[in-house]
C-alpha positions as CSV (number, residue, x, y, z in Angstrom):
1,X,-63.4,-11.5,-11.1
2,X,-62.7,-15.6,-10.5
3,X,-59.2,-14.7,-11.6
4,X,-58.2,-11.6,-9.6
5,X,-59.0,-13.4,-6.6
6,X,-57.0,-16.6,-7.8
7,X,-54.3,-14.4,-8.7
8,X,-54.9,-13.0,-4.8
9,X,-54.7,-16.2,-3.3
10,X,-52.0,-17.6,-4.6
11,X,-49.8,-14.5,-4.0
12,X,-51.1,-14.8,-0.4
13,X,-49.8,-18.1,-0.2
14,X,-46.4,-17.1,-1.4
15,X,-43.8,-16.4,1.7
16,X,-42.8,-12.8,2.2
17,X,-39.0,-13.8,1.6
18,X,-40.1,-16.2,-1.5
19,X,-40.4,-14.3,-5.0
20,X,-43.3,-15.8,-7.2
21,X,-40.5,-18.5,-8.9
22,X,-39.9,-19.9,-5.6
23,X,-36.2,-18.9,-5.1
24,X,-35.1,-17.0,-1.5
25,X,-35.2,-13.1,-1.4
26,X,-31.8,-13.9,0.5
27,X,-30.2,-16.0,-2.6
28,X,-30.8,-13.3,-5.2
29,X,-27.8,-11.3,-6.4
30,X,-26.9,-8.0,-8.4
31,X,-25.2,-9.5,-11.5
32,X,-22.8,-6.7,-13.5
33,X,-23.4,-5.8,-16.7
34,X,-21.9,-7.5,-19.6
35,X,-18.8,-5.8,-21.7
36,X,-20.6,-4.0,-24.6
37,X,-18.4,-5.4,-28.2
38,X,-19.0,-4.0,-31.1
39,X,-17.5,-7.1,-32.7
40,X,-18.4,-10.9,-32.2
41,X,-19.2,-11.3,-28.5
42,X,-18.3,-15.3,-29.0
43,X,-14.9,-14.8,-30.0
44,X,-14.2,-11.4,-27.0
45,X,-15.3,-14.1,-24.5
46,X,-13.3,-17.2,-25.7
47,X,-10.2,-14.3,-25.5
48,X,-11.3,-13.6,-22.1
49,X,-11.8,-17.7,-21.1
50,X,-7.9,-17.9,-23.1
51,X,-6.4,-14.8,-21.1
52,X,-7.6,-16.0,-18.0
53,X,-6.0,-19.3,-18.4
54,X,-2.6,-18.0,-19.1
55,X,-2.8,-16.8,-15.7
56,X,-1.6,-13.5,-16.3
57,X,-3.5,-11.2,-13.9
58,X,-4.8,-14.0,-11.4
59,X,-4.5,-14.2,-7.8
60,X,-2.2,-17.9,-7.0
61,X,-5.6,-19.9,-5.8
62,X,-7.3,-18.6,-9.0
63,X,-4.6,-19.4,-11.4
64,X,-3.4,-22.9,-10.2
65,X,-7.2,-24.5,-9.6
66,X,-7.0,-24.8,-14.0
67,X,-7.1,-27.8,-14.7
68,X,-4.5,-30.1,-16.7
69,X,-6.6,-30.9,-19.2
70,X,-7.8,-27.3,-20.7
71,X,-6.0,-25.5,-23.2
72,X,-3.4,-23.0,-21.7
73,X,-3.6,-20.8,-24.9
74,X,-6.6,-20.9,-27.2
75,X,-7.8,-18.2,-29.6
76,X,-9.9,-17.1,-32.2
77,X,-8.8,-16.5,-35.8
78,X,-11.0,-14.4,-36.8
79,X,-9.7,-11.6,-33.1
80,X,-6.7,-10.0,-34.5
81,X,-5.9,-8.4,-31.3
82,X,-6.6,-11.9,-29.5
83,X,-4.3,-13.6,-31.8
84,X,-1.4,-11.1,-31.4
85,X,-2.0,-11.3,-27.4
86,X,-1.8,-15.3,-28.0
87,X,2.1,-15.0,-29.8
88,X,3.2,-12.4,-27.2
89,X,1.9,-14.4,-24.4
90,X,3.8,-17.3,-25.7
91,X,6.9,-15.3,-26.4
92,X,6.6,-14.1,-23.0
93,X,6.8,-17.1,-21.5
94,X,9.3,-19.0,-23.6
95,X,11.8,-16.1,-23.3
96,X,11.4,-16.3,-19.3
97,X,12.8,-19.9,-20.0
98,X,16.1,-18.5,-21.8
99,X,16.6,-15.8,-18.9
100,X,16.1,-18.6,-16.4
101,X,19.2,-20.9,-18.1
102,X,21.5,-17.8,-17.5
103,X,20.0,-17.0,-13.8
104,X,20.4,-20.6,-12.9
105,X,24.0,-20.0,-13.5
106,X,24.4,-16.7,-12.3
107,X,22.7,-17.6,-9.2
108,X,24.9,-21.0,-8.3
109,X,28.4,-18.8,-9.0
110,X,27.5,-15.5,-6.8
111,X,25.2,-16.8,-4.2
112,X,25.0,-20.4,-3.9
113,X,29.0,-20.8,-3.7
114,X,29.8,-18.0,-1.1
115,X,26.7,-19.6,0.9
116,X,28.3,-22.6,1.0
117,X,31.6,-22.0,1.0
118,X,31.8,-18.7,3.5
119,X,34.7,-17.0,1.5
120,X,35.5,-14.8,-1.2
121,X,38.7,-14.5,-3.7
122,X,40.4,-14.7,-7.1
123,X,40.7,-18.8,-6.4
124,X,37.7,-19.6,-4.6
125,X,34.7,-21.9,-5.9
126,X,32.5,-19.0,-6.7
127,X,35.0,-17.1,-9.2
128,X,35.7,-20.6,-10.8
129,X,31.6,-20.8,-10.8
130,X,31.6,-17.3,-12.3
131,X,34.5,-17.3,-14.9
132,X,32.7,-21.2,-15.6
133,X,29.5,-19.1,-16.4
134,X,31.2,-16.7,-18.4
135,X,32.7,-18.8,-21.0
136,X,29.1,-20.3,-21.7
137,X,27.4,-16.9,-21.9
138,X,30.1,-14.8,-22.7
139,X,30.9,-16.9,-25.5
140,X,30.4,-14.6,-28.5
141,X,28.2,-12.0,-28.5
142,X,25.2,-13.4,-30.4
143,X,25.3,-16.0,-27.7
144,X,25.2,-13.3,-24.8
145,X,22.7,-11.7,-26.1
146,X,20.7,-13.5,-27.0
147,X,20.6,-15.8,-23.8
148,X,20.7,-12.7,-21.2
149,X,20.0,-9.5,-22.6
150,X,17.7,-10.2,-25.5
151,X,15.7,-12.5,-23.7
152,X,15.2,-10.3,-20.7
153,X,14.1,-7.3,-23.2
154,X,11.7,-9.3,-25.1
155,X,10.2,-10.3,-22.0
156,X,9.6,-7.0,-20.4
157,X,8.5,-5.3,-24.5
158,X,6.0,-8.3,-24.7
159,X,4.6,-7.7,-21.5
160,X,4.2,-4.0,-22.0
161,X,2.5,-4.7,-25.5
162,X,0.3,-6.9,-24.2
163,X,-1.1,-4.8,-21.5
164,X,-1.4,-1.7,-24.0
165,X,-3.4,-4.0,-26.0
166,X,-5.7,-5.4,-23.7
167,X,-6.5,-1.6,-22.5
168,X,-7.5,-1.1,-26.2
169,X,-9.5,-4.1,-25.6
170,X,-11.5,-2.9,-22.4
171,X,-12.3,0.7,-24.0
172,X,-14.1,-1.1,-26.8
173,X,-15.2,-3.5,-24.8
174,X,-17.2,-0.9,-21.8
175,X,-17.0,2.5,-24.1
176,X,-14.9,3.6,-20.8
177,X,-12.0,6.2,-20.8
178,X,-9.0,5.0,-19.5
179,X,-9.3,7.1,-16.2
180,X,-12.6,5.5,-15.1
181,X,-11.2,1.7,-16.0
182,X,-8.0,2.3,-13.2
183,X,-10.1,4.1,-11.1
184,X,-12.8,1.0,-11.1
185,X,-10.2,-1.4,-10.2
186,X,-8.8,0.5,-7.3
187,X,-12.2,0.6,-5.8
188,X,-13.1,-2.0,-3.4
189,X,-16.6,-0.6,-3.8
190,X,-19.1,-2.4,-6.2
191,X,-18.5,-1.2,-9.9
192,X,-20.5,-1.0,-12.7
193,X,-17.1,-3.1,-14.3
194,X,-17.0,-6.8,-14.0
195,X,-13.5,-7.4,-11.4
196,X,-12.8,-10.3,-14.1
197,X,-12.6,-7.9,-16.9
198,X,-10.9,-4.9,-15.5
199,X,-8.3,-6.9,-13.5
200,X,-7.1,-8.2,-17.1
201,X,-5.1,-4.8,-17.8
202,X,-5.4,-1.9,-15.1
203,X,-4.5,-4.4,-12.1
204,X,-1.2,-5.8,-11.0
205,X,-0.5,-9.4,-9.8
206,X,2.2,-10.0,-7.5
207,X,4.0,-12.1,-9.9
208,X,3.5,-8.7,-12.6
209,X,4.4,-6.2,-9.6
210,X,7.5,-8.2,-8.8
211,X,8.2,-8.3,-12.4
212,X,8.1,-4.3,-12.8
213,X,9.8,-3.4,-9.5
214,X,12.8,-5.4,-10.9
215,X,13.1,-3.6,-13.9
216,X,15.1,-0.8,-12.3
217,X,17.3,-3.2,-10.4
218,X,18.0,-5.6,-13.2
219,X,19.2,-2.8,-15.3
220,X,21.1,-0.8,-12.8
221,X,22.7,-4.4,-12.2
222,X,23.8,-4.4,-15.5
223,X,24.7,-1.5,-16.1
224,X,27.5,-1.5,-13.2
225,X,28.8,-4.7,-13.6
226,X,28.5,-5.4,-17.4
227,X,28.2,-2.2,-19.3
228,X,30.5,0.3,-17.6
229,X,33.6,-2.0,-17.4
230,X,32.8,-2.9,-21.4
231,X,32.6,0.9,-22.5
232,X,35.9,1.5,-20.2
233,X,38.1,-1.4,-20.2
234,X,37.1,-3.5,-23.5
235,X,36.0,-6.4,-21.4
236,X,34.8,-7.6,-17.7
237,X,37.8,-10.0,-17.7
238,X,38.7,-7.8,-14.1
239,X,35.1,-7.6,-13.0
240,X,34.7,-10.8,-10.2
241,X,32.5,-11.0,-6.5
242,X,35.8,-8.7,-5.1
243,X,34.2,-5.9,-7.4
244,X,30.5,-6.2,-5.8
245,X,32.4,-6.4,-2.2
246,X,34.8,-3.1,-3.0
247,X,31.2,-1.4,-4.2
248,X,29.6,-2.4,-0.6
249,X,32.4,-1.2,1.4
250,X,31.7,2.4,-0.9
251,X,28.9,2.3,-0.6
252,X,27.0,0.5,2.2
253,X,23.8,1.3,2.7
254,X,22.2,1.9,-0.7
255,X,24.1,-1.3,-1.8
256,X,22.4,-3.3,0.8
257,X,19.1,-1.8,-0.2
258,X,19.7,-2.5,-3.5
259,X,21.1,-6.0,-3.4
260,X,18.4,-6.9,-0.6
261,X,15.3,-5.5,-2.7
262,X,16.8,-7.3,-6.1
263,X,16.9,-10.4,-4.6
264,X,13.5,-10.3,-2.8
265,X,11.9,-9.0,-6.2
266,X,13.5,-11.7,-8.0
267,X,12.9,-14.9,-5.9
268,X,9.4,-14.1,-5.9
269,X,9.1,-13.3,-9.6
270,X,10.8,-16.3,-10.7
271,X,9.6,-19.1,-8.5
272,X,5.9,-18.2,-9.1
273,X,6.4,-17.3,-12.8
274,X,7.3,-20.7,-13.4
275,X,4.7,-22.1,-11.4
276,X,2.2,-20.3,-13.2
277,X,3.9,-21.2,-16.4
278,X,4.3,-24.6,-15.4
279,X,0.3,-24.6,-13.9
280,X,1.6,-26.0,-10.5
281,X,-1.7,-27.4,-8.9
282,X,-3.0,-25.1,-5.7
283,X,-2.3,-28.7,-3.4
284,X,1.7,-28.1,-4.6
285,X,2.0,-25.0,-4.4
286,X,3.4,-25.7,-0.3
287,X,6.1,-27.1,-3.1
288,X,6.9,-24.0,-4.5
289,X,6.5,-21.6,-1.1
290,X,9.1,-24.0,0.3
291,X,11.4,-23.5,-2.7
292,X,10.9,-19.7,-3.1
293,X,11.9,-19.5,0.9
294,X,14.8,-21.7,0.6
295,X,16.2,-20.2,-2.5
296,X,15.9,-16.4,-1.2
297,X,17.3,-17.5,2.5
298,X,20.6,-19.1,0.2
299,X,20.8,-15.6,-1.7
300,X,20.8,-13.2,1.6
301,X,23.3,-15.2,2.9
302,X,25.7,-15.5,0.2
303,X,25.0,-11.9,-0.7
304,X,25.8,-11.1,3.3
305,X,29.1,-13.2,3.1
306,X,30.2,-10.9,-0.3
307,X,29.3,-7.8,1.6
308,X,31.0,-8.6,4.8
309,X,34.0,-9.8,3.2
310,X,35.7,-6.7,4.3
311,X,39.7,-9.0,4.5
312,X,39.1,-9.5,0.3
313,X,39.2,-5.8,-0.1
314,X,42.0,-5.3,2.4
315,X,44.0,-7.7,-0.3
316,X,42.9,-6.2,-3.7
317,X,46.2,-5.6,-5.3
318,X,46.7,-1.6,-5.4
319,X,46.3,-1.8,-9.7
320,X,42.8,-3.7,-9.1
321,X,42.2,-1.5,-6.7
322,X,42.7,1.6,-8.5
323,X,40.6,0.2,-11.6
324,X,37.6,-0.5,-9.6
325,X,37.6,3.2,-8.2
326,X,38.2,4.1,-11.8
327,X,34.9,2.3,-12.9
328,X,32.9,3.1,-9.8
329,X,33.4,6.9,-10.1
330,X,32.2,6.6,-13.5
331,X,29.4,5.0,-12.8
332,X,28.5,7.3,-9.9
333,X,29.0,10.6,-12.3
334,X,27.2,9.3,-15.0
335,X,23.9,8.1,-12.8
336,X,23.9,11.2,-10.9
């Protein structure tokens, strides 16, 4: 009897917004559930802790807070699928490096020189810049493609692998069809799914949505300006900014579009990827905001000079212009 009215008093004296260990009603949150592994929990969170460093599927203010000082990659042995997400991750980012060499070049020849200079022709800076470019890249065909094309490829295949795998890894990991892990992150409602874990492969960052809205560009890119004058001339020896400009004045609008969403796509993929690569800190990242602003500004206006050059068309000779209508009306026919 003494102790049921101990027991009375002292939950009497306990504060109606106090639970009996003394911590506010107001404090206490609804934790989610852990991922349910069927195979060593230590080493699916250490792949977790490793993932999210790489800064793969992070928001900017998320990724860039890591500090210096902890491992970017780290894995466990004994994870086979952790340990083939830490050599693609890696491949990933070293074959971003390659593309970027090429890029840097491409970009100075056909947007950096008509944005400085204001003009476009078969003497001018930027085809010096260009056919400069060329004889580095172009130089034998190991050498081109492994610098442009390979690199690019690898980098797109590695990133597709590596989302593939990490769904794998969050079925096993929540016993959760496919359907109801994309569904949980597109709800902003509360989940039975921890964000951290479902973020890792059904959600996009902007660096990863850049990435995949440029696919399409990139390659259509290529395709004109590389491929088609290969399978139909031999060569690109012909293929300069006067080609681009004769394809605007064909073909306004959609080149605009094109050119304008390629360029957006890429200054943002590219100026964050290497600041997540390069683990910028968050106070630098005004750094990199400046530099991604600055370098797309440069591209729309050398990209504007090459489509409002309408006086280098009026001068194409009548065999270069005959040529380019030639590889243009292939193109079109075999797109469409």
């Amino acid at each position: 009897m003494s102790i049921n009215r101990q027991a009375k008093a002292r939950h009497h004296r306990i504060p109606h917004n106090f639970d009996e260990t003394g911590l506010h009603v107001d404090e206490l949150q609804t934790v989610p559930a852990a991922p349910i592994s069927t195979d060593n929990p230590d080493s699916d969170s250490n792949e977790q802790a490793s993932e999210n460093g790489t800064l793969e599927h992070s928001t900017h203010e998320e990724v860039l807070a890591i500090p210096k000082d902890v491992p970017m990659f780290t894995v466990d042995p004994h994870n086979p699928g952790a340990v083939l997400r830490h050599y693609l991750l890696r491949i990933q980012k070293y074959s971003s490096y390659t593309f970027c060499g090429f890029l840097a070049l491409h970009y100075s020849a056909v947007m950096l020189a008509p944005a400085v200079t204001r003009a476009i022709g078969p003497n001018d800076s930027a085809t010096s810049l260009l056919l400069f470019g060329r004889a580095i890249y172009q130089a034998s065909p190991a050498i081109e493609t492994g610098l442009v094309a390979g690199s690019m490829v690898v980098h797109v295949l590695s990133g597709v692998i590596i989302r593939i795998s990490r769904l794998r890894r969050d079925r096993r990991w929540y016993k959760t069809p496919l359907r109801e892990l994309f569904s949980s992150s597109r709800s902003k409602s509360p989940t039975p799914l921890p964000s951290s874990s479902s973020s890792s492969a059904t959600t996009f960052s902007r660096i990863s949505q850049t990435g995949w809205l440029l696919v399409p560009f990139v390659s259509l890119h290529a395709y004109l300006a590389r491929y088609v004058p290969l399978k139909i001339e031999g060569d690109s020896s012909s293929i300069d900014l006067r080609y681009i400009t004769y394809g605007f004045s064909k073909t306004p609008y959609l080149s605009s579009i094109g050119y304008f969403a390629m360029i957006l796509f890429t200054t943002h993929h590219v100026t964050y990827g290497l600041a997540k690569w390069l683990r910028i800190s968050k106070k630098n990242m005004k750094y990199v905001r400046s530099l991604s602003g600055l370098a797309l500004v440069v591209a729309l206006l050398g990209v504007h000079v090459v489509s409002r050059s309408s006086s280098t068309g009026a001068v194409l000779e009548p065999w270069l212009r005959a040529k380019y209508d030639i590889l243009y009306e292939y193109s079109i026919k075999s797109i469409l």
